[in-house]
C-alpha positions in Angstrom: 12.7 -17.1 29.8 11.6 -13.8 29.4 8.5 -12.9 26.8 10.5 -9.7 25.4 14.0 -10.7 23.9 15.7 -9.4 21.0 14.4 -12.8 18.8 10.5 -12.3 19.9 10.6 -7.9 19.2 12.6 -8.6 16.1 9.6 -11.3 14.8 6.9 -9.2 16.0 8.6 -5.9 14.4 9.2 -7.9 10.9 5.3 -9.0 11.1 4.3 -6.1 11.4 6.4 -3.7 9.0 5.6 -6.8 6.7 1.5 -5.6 7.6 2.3 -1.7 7.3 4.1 -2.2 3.7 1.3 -4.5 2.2 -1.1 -1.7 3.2 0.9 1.5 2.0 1.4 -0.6 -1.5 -2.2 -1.5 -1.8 -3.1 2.4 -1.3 -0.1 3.3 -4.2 -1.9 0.5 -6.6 -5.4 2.2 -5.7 -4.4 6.1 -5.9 -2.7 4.7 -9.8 -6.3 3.5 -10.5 -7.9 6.4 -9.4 -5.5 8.4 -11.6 -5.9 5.8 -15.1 -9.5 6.3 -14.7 -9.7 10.3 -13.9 -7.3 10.6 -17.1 -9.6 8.7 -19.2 -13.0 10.3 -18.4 -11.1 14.2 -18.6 -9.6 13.2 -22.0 -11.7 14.8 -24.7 -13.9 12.8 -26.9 -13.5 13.7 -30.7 -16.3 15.8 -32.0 -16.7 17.5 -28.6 
């Protein structure tokens, strides 16, 4: 039985696509933050 047949590469691919996508969606959630809380502090306060 060999170690690399099409079953093991496609589990190994899906785990770690599955790895790559939870990290490039926590980066998107954290730049959004980033944005929410640069919008709020450049927002002028009234009687500035």
């Amino acid at each position: 039985m060999g170690r690399n047949n099409a079953k093991n590469i496609k589990a190994h691919n899906d785990k770690l696509h599955k790895a790559q996508d939870k990290e490039k969606s926590k980066k998107a959630v954290r730049e959004e933050k980033l944005k929410a809380i640069a919008k709020k502090f450049n927002k002028k306060k009234p009687g500035e």
